[in-house]
Structures are given as C-alpha cells and as structure tokens.
N, C-alpha and C positions, 0 to 999 in steps of 0.2 A: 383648667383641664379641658373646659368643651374649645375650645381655640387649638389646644395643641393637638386636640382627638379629630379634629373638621380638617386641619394642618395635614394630618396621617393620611386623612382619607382620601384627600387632594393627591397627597405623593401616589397612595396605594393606584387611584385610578391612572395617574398618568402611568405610570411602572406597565400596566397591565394592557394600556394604550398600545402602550409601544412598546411591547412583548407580542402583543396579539396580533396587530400588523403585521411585524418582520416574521412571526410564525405563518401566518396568511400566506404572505408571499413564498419563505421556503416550503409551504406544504404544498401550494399550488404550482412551484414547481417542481415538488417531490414527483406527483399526482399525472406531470404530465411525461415524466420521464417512466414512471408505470406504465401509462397508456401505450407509450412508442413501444415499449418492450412485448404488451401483449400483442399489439397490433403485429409487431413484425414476429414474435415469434406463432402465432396464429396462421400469417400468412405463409410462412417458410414451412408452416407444417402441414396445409392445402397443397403449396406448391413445387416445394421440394421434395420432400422425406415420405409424401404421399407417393412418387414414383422414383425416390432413391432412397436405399435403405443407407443410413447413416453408418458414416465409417465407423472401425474400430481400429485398436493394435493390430488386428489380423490382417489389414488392407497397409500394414505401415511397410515400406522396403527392409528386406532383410540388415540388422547391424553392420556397422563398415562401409555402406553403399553411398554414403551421402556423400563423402568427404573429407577432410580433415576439420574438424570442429575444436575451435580455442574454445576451453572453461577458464575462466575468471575466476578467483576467491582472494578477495582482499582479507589479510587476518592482520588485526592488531591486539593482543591482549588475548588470545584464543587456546590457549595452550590445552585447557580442555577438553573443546568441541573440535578443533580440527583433524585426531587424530583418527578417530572414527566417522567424522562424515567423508574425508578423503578415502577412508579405507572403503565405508559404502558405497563413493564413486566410483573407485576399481573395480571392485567386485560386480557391481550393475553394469557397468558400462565395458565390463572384458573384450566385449567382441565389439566395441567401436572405434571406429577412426577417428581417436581425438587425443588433447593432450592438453594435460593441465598446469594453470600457470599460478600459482602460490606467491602473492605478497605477503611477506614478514618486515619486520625492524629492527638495525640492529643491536636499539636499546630493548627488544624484548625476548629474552635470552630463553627464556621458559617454551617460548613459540618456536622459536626455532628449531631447541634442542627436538621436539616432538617433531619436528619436519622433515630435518635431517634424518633422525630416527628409521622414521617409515620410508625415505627416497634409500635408504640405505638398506632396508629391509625388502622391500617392491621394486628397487631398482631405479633405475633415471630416465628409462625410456618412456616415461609417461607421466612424468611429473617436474615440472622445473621450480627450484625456489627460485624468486626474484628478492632480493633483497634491497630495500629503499636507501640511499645513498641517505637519506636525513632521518633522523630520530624522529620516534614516533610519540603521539600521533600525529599523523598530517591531517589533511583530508582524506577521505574513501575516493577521489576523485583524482588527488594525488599517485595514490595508491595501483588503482588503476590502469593510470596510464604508465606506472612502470611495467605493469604487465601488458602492454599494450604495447610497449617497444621490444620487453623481450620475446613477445611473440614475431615481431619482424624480422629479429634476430633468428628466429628458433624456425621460420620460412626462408630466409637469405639460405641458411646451411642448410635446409630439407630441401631444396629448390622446388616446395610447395606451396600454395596458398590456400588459406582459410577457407572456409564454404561459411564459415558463422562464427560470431563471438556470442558465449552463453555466458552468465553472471551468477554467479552463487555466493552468499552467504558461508558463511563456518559454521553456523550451527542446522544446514538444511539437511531434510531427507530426501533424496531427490528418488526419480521414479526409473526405472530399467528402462521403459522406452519413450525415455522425453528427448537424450540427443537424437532418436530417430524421424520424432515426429517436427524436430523442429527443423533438422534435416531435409525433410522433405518440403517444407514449406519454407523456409531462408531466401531458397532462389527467388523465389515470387514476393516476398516482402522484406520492407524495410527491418520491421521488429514483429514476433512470434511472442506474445504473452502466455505462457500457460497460469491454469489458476495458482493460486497460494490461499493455502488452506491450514490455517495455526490449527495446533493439535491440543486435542482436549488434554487440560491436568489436573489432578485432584489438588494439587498444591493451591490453586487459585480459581475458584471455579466462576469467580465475579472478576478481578479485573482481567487475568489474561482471558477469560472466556468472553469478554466483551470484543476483544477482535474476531475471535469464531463468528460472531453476528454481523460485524461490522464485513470479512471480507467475504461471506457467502453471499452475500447480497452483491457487495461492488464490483466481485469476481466471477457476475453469474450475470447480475442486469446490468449495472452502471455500465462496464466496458464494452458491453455486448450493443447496448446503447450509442455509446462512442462511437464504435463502430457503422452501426447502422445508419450515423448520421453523416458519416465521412469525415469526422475530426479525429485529429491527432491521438494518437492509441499511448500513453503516459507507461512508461516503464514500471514495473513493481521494483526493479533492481534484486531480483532472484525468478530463479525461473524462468528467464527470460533470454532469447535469442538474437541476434543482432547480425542484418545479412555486412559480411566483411568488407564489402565494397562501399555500402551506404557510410558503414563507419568510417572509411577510409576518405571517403569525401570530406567528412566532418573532420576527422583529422588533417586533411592538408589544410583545412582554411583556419585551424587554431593551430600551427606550427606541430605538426603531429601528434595533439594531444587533444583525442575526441573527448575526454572526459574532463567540464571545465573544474577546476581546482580550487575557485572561489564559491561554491554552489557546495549546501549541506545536502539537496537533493536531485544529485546530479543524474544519476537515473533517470528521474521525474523529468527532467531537464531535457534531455536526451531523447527522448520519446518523444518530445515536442517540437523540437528541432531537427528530429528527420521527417515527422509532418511536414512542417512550413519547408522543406527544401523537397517536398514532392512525392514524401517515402510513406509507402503506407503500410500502418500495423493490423494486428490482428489478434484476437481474444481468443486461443482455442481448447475447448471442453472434448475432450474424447475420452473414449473409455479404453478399459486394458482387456485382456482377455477373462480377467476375471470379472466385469463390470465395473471393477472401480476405477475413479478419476485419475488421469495421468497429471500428475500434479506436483508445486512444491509443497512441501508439508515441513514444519519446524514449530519451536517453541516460541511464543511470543513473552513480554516481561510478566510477571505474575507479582509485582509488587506496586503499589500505588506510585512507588517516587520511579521508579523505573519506567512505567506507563508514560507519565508524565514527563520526564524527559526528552522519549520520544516521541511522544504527540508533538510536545512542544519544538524539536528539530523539524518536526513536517512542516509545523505552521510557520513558521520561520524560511525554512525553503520555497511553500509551493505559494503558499497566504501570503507572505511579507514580500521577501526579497523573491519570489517571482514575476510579484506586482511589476519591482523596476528592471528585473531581467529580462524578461521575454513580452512583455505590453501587451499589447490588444489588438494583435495582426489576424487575418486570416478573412475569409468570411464570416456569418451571423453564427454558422453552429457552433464555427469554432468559439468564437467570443463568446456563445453561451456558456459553454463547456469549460474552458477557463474563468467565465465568473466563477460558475459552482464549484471548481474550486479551490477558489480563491475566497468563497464565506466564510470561512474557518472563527478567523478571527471576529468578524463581523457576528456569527450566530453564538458564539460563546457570550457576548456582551449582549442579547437578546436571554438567552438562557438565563442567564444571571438576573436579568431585571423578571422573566418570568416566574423564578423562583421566591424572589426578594418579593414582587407584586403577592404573590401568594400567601407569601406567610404574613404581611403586614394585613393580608385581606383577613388572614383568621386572628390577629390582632386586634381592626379593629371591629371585629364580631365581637369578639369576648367582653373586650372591654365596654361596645353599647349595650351587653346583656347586663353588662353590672352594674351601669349606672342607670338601667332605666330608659336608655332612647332606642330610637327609632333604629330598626337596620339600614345600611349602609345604601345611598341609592344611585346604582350605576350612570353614568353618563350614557345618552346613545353617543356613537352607535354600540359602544366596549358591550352588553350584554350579548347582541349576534356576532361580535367577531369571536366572542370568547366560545359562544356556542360551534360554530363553523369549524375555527382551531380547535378546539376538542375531538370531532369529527374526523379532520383530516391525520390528529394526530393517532388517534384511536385506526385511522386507514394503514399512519405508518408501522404501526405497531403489529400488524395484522400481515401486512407484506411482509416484512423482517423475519417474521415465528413462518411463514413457509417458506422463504431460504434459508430459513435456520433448520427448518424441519428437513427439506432436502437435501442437508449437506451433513448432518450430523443426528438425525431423528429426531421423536417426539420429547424427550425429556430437554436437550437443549434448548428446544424449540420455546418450549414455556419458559425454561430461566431467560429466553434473551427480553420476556417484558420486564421484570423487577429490572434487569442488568440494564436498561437503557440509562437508570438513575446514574449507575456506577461508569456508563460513558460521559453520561453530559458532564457529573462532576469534575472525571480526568479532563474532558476537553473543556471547562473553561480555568481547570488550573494552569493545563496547555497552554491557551493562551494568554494568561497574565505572564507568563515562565517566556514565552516567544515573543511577546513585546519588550521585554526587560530585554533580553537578548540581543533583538536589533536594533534598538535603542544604543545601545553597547555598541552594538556594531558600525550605526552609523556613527557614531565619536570615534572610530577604526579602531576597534576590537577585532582582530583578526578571526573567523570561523576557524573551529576547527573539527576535528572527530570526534564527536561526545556518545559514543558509545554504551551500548547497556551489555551487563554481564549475559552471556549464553549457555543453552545446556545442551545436551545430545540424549537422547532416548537410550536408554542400554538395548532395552529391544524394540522388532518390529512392533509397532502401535499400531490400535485399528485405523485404519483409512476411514477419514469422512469422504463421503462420496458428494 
C-alpha cells in the first residue's frame, strides 16, 4: 500500500508539473494581451475621443447610400429559423440597397417549401433562392460559393456591382443599421467585423450562457487587440462584411470560388487570407440611437452534446487542419496570433491533467490521513508555480465578470465564474471529438457540414449591450 500511495504521489506531482507550467505560460500570455488592450484603449481615450466625440448610428449615411450590398445565408436543415430571420432582414433593411442570396438543397424539401413560401409572398426583387446542384449536406463553404456565383449572375443582368458581401447565419438577429455601417466602411477595408453577442436563454443558463462570456470578451478585447497589432482580423462568419473586390481577388486565384470547400472553418479562413494578401480587417463596436450595440445577436446550442460538436468543428478547423492549411507566414504578431489560436487543443490536454492533478492531490490527502503519514510534500519549484497560476487564473476570472458585466450586467457577470467549469469541461470534450475527427480525416474522411439544430426568438429580446 505505501509503494502504490509514493507511486500516486509521484503521478499527482508530475500531473500538476505540467498543468502548472502550460497554465504559466497561457496566463502570462493571457496577462499580456490585457495589458495591450488597456494600454491602447487608455491611449485612444487621451488621444482620440478626448477631442472627437465617438461616432454613433446618427453619423451613419442615410439607408440605400452605400450601394448594392450581397447578404449571404447558407441554410441546410433550417426550415424553422429561416423563415423569420429573412422576414427580420426585410423588414430592417426596407430602405437598403441590397439583395439577398439564400442557399438551399434539393434534398431538403422542408427548407425550401418555407423559402419559396416567403419569395412568393415578399416577392423576388429581394430575395434569390440559389439552390445547390448536390444533395445536402455539403460544406458551408460549398454552399457559399453557390451564392457567390449567383450573385455574378444577379450583377451580369443588374449591370451593377457589389459594394460588399455580408454573411449571416439562419438563425441571426441582425441590427437595422449594420448594412449601413458596414457600408460605410467596405470601401476602406478588406473585412468589417461587427460584434456577435449569443443571447441570453433560460433554457440553458450554463452551457449556452458560457459562450455569452466566452464572446464578450473576444468580441470586445481579443479582436480589438488583433487589431491593434496589425494581424489578420479572423472572420466570425456572421455579422460580418466583405469589400467585394478583395473577395473577388481571392476568387480568381481559386477558380472563382472564394470560399475554400475543403475547410470546416472557412470563414476563419478567409479572414486570414485577405490579411496575408494585404487586406485589412476591422472590429467595429458602435452604438444605435438607442445606445445599444449594433450587433449580431442569435441563439448559440444550449445542450452539452450540441456545444460539443461545435467546439469540436472550431478545433478541428482553426487548431488542427489550420495548422497544415495556412502555416506560420507573416510577421511576429501575426504568428503570435495564430499560435493562440491554435492552443485549443494543446490547452484542453493541460486542463485535463490540471484537473486529474487535483483530484489525485485530494486523493492522496485522504488517504495519508488514514493511514497515519505525513502530508504530501511538494517538489520545488510545483508549490510557487501552483501559487502564481492561481493568481493569474484568479486575474482571468476577474477580466471575464467585467466583460461579462459590460455586455450583459451584473447577475451574468457572476454566473460566468462557476461557468468557466462548464467551458473547460465542453472544450476538452471538444477536443478529444476533434482529434478523433482528424484522425478520420487524415485516412480521407471527407469533411463535411456537421451542423447543430437552430432556433429563432418569437420576440424582440433584450439586447446585451
């Protein structure tokens, strides 16, 4: 028994070795991507906004001004959520110049019938079904680029051109003046991010409310960060604006199809490759007349295996197979920026050992209480790493609850500390789900659209700001 309890203690200390390390290092780079964000929003608010008052909707150009603007909505399986968030786009967007391009399949008969439906009811001048010559699903990437031609087509006979391609989701809520403001900004950049802000549901108040935490922070410092350092601005793949000429570059040099087809995070993709060809993005926060955020806003999954799935297609995308897709070009920030995120799967197999370290450590506690011996006695240096990591985690914890506080108030603010348990859980089932995956895939498993089911708000929801 004392052989196999010295045995445990041996694993426990290493376990907690090397949890405590790889925590060191992601806290200390957590720590410093904070810093840059005070630093620079500090300075912009000495230097800028001390003698310009920060825009709003009020400063945007009247509706219709910009242009003709392509919307994107790939739907496969959507029969629910499409019918109302396209009729939401109408109705917001009446007084804009733009026109929407709907992918369907024609093995999904349910999708359809609803599309048809409403272009039969709203009419055709503002809505085109694109229908995919192949059964569904494909890729979203696939998908895509059908709308991507029949928008050439839908300019050949307008004998107009695009000012922008914007991307939505089927189950988004979008905002009245986001073709405006992205509008306004297209000309001057590659890609226009507005935030995405998943909405609160009582259905799920831990796992879908753990992306609530996860994108007030990434949708507020992370990309604002990105930004400020001059690396590549990473698509959300909703909400998002794309000037029509950048894509059109990227389209000639892949045989007209800007969106690649083998890539589950083509989005992601995408943003990253109109960086490296010179295009630059931008993260932009403004507010509406009413002060609230000009934003997407939609339902994220609210079930464990649904989370899960899609963690696991990101990690698979941006972690895995972005590894061999796009390398390690650019300058330092860039390649910083793409490690972090590229840790996915790296920090899940840290979590895991920090966890397992933990519960073997109250293991074997218990167990030398019972038999009489000594407590357990750390190796240096493991007592100050563990001390430090503590600290920095206790730092990130304390960042998270005030962009959780500022995007959704105080009661969020406090569920996002118990809820970090219920992210790390999802993201290292994520990653065991996205290794098996590409695993599969490098023995040529084809990728394909793995999909989670969507819903639609019956009514307006409060707006997180």
């Amino acid at each position: 028994m004392s052989s196999a309890l010295t045995a445990l203690e041996l694993l426990c200390a290493e376990l907690l070795l090397f949890a405590a390390v790889g925590l060191l290092i992601g806290g200390l780079d957590d720590l410093l991507i904070d810093l840059i964000y005070v630093v620079r929003r500090g300075w912009r608010s000495l230097t800028v906004y001390s003698r310009v008052t920060r825009m709003t909707a009020r400063d945007l150009p009247l509706p219709g001004k910009a242009g003709p603007i392509a919307v994107f909505v790939p739907a496969w399986d959507e029969s629910d959520v499409i019918g109302p968030m396209l009729n939401g786009c109408l109705d917001k967007w009446a007084d804009e110049d733009m026109h929407i391009f709907v992918g369907a399949y024609p093995n999904d008969e349910a999708t359809l019938h609803v599309l048809r439906a409403l272009i039969a009811a709203r009419g055709e001048g503002e809505v085109t079904l694109v229908v995919n010559p192949r059964h569904g699903p494909t890729t979203k990437a696939d998908c895509l680029n059908q709308l991507w031609q029949a928008m050439e087509r839908w300019e050949a006979a307008e004998g107009r051109t695009c000012l922008a391609v914007v991307l939505h989701d089927a189950e988004d809520v979008v905002h009245a003046d986001a073709l405006r403001l992205v509008g306004m900004l297209a000309p001057r950049f590659a890609l226009v991010q507005l935030p995405v802000l998943p909405l609160e549901t009582s259905r799920s108040r831990w796992v879908s409310g753990h992306y609530c935490d996860e994108f007030a922070e990434a949708h507020s410092k992370s990309l604002s960060v990105r930004e400020a350092l001059g690396a590549a601005m990473p698509s959300a793949g909703v909400g998002c604006g794309f000037n029509r000429e950048a894509l059109g570059v990227i389209a000639a040099q892949r045989d007209g199809r800007p969106f690649d087809e083998s890539s589950l995070t083509e989005d992601y993709e995408l943003g990253l490759r109109l960086g490296d060809a010179g295009g630059r993005g931008i993260l932009v926060r403004m507010r509406d007349a009413q002060g609230d955020l000009i934003a997407t806003r939609e339902y994220f999954p609210d079930t464990w295996r649904a989370a899960v799935r899609q963690k696991a297609r990101w990690t698979v995308g941006i972690a895995l197979a972005g590894w061999d897709r796009l390398g390690w070009t650019g300058p330092w920030h860039e390649r910083w920026m793409r490690l972090r995120d590229r840790r996915a799967a790296l920090a899940a197999i840290i979590l895991m050992a920090a966890y397992l370290g933990f519960m073997l450590a109250l293991l074997v506690h218990v167990l030398n209480m019972m038999l009489g011996r000594s407590l357990m006695a750390w190796p240096e240096p493991l007592p100050w790493l563990l001390v430090i990591t503590a600290i920095l985690s206790a730092w990130r914890l304390m960042v998270r609850m005030l962009f959780v506080w500022r995007a959704y108030g105080l009661a969020q603010a406090l569920l996002s500390v118990p809820r970090t348990l219920v992210a790390n859980l999802i993201a290292m089932l994520a990653a065991e789900r996205a290794i098996a995956i590409y695993l599969r895939h490098l023995r040529g498993q084809a990728l394909v659209w793995e999909k989670t089911a969507h819903r639609f708000p019956e009514t307006e929801p409060h707006r997180a700001s």
